[in-house]
N, C-alpha and C positions, 0 to 999 in steps of 0.2 A: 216468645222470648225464652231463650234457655234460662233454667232454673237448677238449682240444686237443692234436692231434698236432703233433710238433717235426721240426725233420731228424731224421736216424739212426732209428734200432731203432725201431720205437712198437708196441704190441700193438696186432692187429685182428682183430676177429673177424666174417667174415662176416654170419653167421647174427643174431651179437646185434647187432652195431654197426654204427649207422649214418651214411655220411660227406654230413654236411649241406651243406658247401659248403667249396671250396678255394680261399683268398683271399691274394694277393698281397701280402706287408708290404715290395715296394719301395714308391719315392715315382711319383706320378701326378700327370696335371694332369686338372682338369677344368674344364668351360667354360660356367658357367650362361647362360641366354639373356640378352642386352641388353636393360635394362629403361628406363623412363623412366619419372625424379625429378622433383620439383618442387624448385627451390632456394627460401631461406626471402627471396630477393627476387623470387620467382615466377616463375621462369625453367622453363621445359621442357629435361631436360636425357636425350640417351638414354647409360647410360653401360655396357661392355661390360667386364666384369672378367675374369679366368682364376687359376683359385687353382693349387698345388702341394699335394697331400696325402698321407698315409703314414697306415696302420693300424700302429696300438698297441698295440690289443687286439682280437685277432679274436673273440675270445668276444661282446666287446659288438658289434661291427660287424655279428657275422650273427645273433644274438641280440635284439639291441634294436632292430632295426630293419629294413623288410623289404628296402629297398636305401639303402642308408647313402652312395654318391655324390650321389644325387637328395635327399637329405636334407643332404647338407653342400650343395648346389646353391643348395637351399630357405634353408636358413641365410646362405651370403652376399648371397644376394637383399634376405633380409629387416636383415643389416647395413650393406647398401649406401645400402637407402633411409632408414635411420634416420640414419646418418651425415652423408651427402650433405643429407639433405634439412633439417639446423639451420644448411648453410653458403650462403650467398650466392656464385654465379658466380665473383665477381673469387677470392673464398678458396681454392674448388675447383679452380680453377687456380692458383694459387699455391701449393698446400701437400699437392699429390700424395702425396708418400711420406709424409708423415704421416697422411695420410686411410689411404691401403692399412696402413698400420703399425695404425691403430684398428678397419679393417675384418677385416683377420684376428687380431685379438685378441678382439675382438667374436664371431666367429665361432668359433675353438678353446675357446672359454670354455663354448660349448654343446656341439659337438663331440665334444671329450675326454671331458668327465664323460658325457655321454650314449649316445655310440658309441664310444669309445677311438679316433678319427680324431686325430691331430695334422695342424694346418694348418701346412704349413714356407713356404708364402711366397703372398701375393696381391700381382697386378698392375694396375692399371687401362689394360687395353692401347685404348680411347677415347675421347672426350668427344664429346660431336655434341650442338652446338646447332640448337635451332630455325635453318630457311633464314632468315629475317628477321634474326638474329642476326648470323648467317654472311656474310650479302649488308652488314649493318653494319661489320661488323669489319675486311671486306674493304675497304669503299669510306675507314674510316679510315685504315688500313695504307696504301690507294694516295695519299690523304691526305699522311700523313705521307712518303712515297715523294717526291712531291711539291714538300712543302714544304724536303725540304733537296735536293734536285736545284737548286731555286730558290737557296739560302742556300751552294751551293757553287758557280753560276754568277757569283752576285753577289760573291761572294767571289774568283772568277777574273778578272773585270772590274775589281774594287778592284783588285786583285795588276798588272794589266795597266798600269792607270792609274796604279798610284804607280813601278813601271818607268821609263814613258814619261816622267813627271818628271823621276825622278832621272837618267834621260839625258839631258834641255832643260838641267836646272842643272848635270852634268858638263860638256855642249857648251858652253855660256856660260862655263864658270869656265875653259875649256880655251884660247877664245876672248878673254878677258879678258887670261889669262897670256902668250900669244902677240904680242897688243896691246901690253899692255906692256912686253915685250922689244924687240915695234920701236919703240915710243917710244924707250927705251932707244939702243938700237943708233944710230936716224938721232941723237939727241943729242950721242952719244959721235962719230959724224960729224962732222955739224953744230952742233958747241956756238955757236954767234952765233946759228942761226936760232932766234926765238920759238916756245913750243908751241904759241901758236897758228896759227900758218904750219905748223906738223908736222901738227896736227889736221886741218885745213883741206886737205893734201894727202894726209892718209890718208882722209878720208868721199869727196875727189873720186874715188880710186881704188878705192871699195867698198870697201876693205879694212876700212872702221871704218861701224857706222849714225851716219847724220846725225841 
């Protein structure tokens, strides 16, 4: 009768018993090969996952199955492309941890009841699209690079110009008040001369535009 030995004490008997295999119930990672999906807007998609896994029950692990890594392998392989392949690009990039969160659910649900494997965690470590794709994406990005390099130039140029303004209308208003002090001033002088004789010798001396 199959048996499992534990730590401490276990009976063993040479002669009758025999030890079929000695199996590791820390946690592991393993790394199925990168496959390539089709997304359901017909994208080629090559995608590289890496799961974390823990034996549960060794009885089933060396029991039900003749190597139970290449079998949990086979299983997120075949959760990957089921998953991936009802979502369109833009989604599969958007909603990472939720994919990985249905892909190792997908995959422990076969797993556990089949080989006592729990899956403790998958990652999708990366997407790779078609070069056509990639050379797209890219020429957007510099695109967009672009387009607000342009929109923060124009925007330093605005900035510039309404400056240079509001220094013309400071100089003028500075130039105004000044003016009018010397009007002032030669008045309080000259109270008998006319302003227009004051005017008249303030544009002869530049001091004022004619």
């Amino acid at each position: 009768k199959d048996r499992v030995l534990k730590e401490g004490v276990n009976r063993f008997i040479p002669i009758l018993d025999k030890k079929e295999a000695i199996v590791d119930m820390r946690e592991e990672e393993v790394d199925p090969p990168a496959q390539e999906i089709i997304t359901r807007d017909n994208i080629k998609l090559e995608i590289d996952v890496i799961a974390s896994i823990r034996v549960v029950d060794s009885l089933k692990a060396v029991k039900s199955v003749k190597d139970y890594k290449k079998a949990v392998k086979s299983a997120i392989a075949s959760s990957v492309f089921s998953t991936l392949g009802n979502r369109n690009m833009e989604d599969i990039q958007k909603n990472v941890d939720i994919i990985t969160k249905e892909i190792k659910n997908h995959t422990e649900e076969e797993s556990i009841n089949r080989w006592g494997i729990k899956v403790e965690n998958v990652r999708i470590e990366n997407i790779k699209p078609p070069k056509a794709i990639i050379d797209s994406m890219e020429k957007e990005i510099a695109a967009e690079r672009e387009q607000r390099a342009a929109i923060l130039k124009a925007e330093g140029e605005h900035k510039v110009a309404e400056l240079h303004a509001d220094s013309e209308r400071l100089l003028i208003e500075k130039r105004a008040e000044a003016t009018h002090k010397v009007i002032k001033d030669l008045k309080e002088l000259m109270p008998d001369i006319p302003d227009q004789n004051i005017m008249e010798f303030l544009t002869k001396t530049s001091y004022i535009d004619s």
